[in-house]
N, C-alpha and C positions, 0 to 999 in steps of 0.2 A: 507492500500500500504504500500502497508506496504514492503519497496522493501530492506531491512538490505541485509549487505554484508558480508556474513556470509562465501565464500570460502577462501582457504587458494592456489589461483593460486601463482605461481612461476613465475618470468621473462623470463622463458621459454616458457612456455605457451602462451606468448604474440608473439613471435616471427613468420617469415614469416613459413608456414608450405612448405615441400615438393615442392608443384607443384607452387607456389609462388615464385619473386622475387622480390627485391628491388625495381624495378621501378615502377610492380604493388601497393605496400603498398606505394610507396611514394605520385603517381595518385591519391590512395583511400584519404591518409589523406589532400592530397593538395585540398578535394573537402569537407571532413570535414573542416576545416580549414577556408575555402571560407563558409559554412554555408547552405553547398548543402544537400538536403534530402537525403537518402542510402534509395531506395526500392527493393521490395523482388528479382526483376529477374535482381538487380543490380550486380557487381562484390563486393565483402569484403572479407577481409580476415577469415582464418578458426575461427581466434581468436575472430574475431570482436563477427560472428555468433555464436560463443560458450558461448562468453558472455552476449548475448543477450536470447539466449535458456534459461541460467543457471536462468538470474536475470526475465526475462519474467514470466518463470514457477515459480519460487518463488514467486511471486507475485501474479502469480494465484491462487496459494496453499495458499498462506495468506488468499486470499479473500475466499475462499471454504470454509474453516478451521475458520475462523474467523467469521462465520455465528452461530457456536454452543453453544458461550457462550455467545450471545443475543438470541437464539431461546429459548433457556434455560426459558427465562424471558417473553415470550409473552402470556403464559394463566395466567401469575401473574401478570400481568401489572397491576398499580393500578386502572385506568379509562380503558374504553370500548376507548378514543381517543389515548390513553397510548399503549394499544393494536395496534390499526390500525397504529399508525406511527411504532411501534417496528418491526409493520410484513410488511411494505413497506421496510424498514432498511434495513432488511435480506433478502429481494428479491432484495435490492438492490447491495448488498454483492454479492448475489449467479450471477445475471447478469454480475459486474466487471471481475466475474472469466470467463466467459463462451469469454467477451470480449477478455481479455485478453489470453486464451486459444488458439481463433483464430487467434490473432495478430502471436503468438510465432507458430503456424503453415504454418504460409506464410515464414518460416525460413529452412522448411522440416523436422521438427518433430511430429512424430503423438500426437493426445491429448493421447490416451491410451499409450504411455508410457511415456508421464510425469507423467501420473498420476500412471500408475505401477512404475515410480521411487518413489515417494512421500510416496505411501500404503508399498515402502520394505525400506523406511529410508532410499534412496538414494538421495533424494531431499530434502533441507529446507522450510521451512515457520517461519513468521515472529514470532518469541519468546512471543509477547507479550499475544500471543492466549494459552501459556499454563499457563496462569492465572486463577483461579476461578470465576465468578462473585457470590458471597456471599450476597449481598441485593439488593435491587431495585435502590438503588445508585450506585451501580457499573455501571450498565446501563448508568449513566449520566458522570460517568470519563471516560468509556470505548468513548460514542459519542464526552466528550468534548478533553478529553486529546489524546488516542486515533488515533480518525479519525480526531485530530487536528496535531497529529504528521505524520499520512499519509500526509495529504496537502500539509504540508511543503516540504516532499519527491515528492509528485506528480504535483505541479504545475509545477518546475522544466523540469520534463518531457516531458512535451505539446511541448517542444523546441529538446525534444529525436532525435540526427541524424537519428535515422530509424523512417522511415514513418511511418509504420501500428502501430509503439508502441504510437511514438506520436499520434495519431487522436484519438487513444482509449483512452488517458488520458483524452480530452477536454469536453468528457460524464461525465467520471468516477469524476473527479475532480467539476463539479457540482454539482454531487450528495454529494460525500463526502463532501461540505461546508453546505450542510444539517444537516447533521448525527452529524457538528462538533455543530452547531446552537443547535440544538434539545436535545446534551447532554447536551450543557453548561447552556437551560431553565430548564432540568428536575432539574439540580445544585443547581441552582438560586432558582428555588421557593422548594427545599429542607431547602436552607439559610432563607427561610421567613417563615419556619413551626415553629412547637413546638422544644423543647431541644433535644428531642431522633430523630427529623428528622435532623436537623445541625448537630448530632451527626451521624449521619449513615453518614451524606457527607462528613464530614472530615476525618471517615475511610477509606472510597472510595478512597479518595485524599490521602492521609498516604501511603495505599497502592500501586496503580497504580501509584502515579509521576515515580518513580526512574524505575520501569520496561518500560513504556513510554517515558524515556530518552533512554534507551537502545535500541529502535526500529530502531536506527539513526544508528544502527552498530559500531563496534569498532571503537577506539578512531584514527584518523588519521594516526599515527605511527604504529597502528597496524592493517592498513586495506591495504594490497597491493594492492587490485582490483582500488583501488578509481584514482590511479593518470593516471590507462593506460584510466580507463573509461572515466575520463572524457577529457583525449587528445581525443577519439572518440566523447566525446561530447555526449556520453550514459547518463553521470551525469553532471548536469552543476557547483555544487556546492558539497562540502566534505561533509562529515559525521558530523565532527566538527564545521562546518559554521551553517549546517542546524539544528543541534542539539540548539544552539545558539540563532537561529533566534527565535526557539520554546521556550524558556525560555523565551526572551526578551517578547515575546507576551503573555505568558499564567500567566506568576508569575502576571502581573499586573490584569488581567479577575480573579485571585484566590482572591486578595486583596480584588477587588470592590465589591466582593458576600460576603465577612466575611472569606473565610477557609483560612486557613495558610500552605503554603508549607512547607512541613516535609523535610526544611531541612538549619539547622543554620548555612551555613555558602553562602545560600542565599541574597545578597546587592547589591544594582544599585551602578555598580561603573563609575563616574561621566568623570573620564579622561577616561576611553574606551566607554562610551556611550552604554555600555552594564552591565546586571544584571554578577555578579560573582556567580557559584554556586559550590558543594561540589563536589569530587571524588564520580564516581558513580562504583559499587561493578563489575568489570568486573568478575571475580569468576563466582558470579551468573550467568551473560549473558549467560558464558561460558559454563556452567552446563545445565541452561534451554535448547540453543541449540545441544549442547551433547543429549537431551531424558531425564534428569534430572529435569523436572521441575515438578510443583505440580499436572500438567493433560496432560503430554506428553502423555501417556499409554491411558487415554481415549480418547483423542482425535484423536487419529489413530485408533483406535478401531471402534470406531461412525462412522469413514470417510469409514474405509474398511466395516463396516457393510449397510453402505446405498449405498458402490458402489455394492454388491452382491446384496441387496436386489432390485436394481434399472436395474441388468440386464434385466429382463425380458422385461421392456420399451424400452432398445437401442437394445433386437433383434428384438422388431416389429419395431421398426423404420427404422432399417437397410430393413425386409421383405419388410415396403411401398416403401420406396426409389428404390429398386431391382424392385417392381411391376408397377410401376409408370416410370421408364425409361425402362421396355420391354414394357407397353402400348406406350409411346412415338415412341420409335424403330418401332412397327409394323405399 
């Protein structure tokens, strides 16, 4: 979940549209506000719904997209038990998206054109899937750090003013405390191997932290979506709260296993009851989400080559569906 806030809306865009007036918008938020659910054949405004479409569908694309650089790792799992949770993971991946999918079409968007937005580069997904996974350790930053930084974005959610987003989180979010579990054991008993295995985990960790922070989206000041969202109560919490909360928790889980977070300016600072850490490289963020990162190019590639190769399944699907409601009909 990876749900990073990656547009660049204007204050315009937030405003009542055409057929809209002030008292509606003021109705809708006075029920926001109050702590009322927004379901699908409720009134909202264009804006709300747009925002919702945008950050829904990104999120489905995370999870689609974010299946490739674990499937990657499943006939090299080290154990035959290493295998079978890696290939539960990634079904469990590929299910969030299909959730998700659904929810964001109780909005009136079809799934086939988020998903034609996504295959022409009109839709984001979350940054952190144009990473490599390079050894069998990355598998265990990717579960712990990771789908430990979705949590923190997605528990949030379960509380999402729209209904079908929230209920789809309260699945999604127990599995994801799995996935977070499972990376930070594969970590652990890398920590209790030989030298070249602590050593493959501290690369892993070296690697993945700083891209991992950036899954939280830009820094507060330079995220304008965050403040209208979350007056809808879309997000309950900033970029830079949650970004936070994910340090406060994972530097100390880094300690208790031996690796050392790669990055010196790292310290529990005692008067804010929070860890201090360093400037993270927004460049890079910026570049990754630009198509600039180390597997943008293939990972688009993969996703449009198995949605071709996958037509043939959703024309027979569509043919039983067609055959199965003329049998009904007659």
């Amino acid at each position: 979940m990876y749900t990073t806030d990656f547009s660049r809306q204007t204050q315009s865009d937030a405003s009542p549209g055409p057929a809209e007036d002030a008292a509606q918008n003021d109705r809708f938020q006075a029920r926001i506000d109050a702590d009322q659910t927004i379901e699908p054949k409720d009134w909202m405004p264009a804006a709300y719904r747009k925002t919702l479409i945008r950050q829904m569908s990104q999120h489905a694309h995370s999870e689609v997209v974010g299946m490739l650089p674990e499937a990657n790792w499943i006939t090299r799992a080290p154990t035959l038990k290493r295998k079978a949770i890696l290939l539960a993971k990634v079904q469990d991946e590929g299910g969030h998206g299909l959730y998700l999918y659904s929810a964001a079409e109780t909005l009136g968007v079809s799934r086939d054109d988020m998903i034609d937005a996504l295959h022409k580069g009109k839709a984001k997904y979350s940054s952190i899937f144009n990473y490599p996974t390079l050894t069998w350790a990355d598998i265990g930053a990717v579960g712990w750090l990771v789908d430990g930084a979705a949590i923190m974005n997605q528990v949030p959610l379960q509380r999402c003013s729209y209904g079908p987003y929230a209920r789809a989180m309260v699945r999604i979010c127990k599995e994801e405390s799995f996935h977070q579990r499972q990376g930070f054991e594969i970590m652990a008993t890398l920590m209790k191997g030989t030298d070249a295995q602590k050593a493959m985990a501290q690369d892993a960790l070296d690697r993945w932290w700083w891209p991992s922070l950036m899954m939280f989206g830009p820094s507060d000041d330079n995220s304008p979506n965050s403040a209208q969202s979350m007056k809808w109560r879309i997000k309950r919490n900033s970029n830079d709260e949650l970004r936070q909360k994910f340090v406060d928790v994972t530097a100390p889980q880094a300690e208790a296993i031996g690796l050392v977070v790669p990055d010196p300016d790292l310290s529990w600072n005692e008067a804010r009851g929070h860890y201090d850490f360093g400037d993270i490289d927004w460049d890079e963020f910026f570049a990754v989400i630009a198509g600039d990162g180390p597997c943008n190019a293939d990972r688009m590639a993969a996703r449009r080559r198995a949605h071709d190769e996958g037509a043939w399944v959703r024309r027979a699907a569509l043919a039983y569906d067609r055959k199965t409601r003329a049998k009904a009909a007659a």
